[in-house]
N, C-alpha and C positions, 0 to 999 in steps of 0.2 A: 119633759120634752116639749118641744114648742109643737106650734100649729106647723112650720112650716118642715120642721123635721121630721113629721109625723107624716106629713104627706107624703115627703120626700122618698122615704121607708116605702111606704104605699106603692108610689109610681117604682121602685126598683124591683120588687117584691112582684109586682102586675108582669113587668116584661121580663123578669124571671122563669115566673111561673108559664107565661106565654111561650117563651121560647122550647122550654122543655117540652110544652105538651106538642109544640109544632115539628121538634124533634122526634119526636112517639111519631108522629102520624106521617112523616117524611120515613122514617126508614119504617114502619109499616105498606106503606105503597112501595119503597125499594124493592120489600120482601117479596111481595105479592106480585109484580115484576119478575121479580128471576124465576118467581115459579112458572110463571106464566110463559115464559120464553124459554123452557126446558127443550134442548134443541131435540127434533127430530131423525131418528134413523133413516137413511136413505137408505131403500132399498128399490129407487129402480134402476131398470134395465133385467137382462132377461138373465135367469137363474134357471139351472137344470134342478130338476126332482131329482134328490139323490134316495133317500129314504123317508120314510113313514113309521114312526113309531109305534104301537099302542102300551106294550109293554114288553118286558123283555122275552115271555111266553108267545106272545103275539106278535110277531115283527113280517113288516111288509117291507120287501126292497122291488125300488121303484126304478130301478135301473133299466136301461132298456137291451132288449135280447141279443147279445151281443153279434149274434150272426144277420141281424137287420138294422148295422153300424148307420144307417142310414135316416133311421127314425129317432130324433130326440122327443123327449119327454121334456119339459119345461114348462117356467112360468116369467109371466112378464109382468110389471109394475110400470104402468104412464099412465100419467096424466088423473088420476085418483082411479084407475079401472085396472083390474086384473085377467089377466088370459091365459089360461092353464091349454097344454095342447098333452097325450097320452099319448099313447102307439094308437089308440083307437078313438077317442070322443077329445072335443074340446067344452071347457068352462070357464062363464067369463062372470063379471060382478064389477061392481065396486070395491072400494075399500078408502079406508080413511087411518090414520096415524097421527096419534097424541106424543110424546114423547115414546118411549120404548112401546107402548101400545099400538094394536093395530085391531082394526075391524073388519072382517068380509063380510062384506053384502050379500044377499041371497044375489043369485046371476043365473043367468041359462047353461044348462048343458046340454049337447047331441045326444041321442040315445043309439047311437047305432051298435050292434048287437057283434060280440066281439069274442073271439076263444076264449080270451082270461079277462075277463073284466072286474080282476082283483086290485087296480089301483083307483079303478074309477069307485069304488065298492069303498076304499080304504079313504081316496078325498071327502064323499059325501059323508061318508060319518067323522070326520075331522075337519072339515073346512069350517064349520058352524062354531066350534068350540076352539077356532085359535084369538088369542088374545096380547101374544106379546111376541114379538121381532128383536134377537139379539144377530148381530153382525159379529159373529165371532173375530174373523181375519177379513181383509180382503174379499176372501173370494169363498166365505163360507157364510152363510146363513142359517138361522135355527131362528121356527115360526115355532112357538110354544103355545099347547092350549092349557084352557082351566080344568082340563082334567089331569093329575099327575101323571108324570108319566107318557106324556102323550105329544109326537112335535115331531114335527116334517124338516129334513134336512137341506138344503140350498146348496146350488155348487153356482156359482158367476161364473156364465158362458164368456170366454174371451170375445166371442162376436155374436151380432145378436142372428140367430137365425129363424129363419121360420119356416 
C-alpha cells in the first residue's frame, strides 16, 4: 500500500469510528430524555374521600353520614398544596408528583375534638406512607402507600365545593 492509501484508510476509519460513537451518545441523551419527561398524573381539582384501606381486616369507609347529605369529605390538589376537609378537622400540606409518584408533605391539621374521629385517626396514619397516584378512570383515583395493602380511594367531584 502506498502512503497515500494508507492514509486514506486512516481518515475513513477516523470518521467511521467518530460517527458511531456520536451515535452512542445522541441516542444515549435521547434516552435519558424520554425518561426524563415521563409525563405526570394530573390529579388536580377536588376529589371526594371515598375509602381508606389498611387491609381487608381493617377497612375504614370514609364516606360521609348520609343523614348529613350536606357535609362532604374531600380532597383538593392546586397549585403543588393539598386540602383535605372531614365532617370534622381540616388538613392541608404540600405535595409534589414525579411521574406515577406522589409526595405528601407534612401540613397542618385542626384538632377540634369530634364524636368519631376515625377518619382523621385513619389519614394520619396513611397520609405519611402514600407514595404513588394511579387515575384508574376518569373520575376514580387510587393514592397507594409503601405499605401493601394500604390506599385511599378518590371519587372527582363533578364540581368543586367547599
Amino acid at each position: 500500500m502506498t502512503r497515500k492509501s494508507i492514509l486514506s484508510v486512516a481518515t475513513a476509519l477516523t470518521i467511521l469510528t467518530a460517527s458511531c460513537g456520536g451515535n452512542k451518545g445522541n441516542k444515549e441523551a435521547a434516552d435519558n430524555q424520554q425518561k426524563e419527561t415521563v409525563a405526570n398524573v394530573d390529579v388536580h381539582g377536588q376529589w371526594y374521600l371515598d375509602s381508606i384501606v389498611f387491609s381487608d381486616s381493617d377497612y375504614v369507609r370514609v364516606r360521609p353520614d348520609e343523614r348529613l347529605s350536606s357535609i362532604h369529605q374531600y380532597i383538593v390538589f392546586e397549585d403543588n398544596t393539598y386540602f383535605i376537609k372531614t365532617n370534622c378537622n381540616t388538613i392541608s400540606g404540600s405535595y409534589t408528583i414525579k411521574g406515577d409518584s406522589i409526595t405528601l408533605g407534612d401540613g397542618a391539621m385542626t384538632e377540634m375534638a369530634c364524636d368519631d374521629m376515625s377518619v382523621e385517626e385513619a389519614l394520619r396514619r396513611i397520609l405519611p406512607n402514600i407514595a404513588t397516584v394511579y387515575i384508574q378512570t376518569d373520575s376514580i383515583a387510587r393514592l397507594d402507600s409503601r405499605n401493601p395493602s394500604e390506599y385511599i380511594v378518590l371519587r372527582k367531584a363533578p364540581i368543586k365545593i367547599k
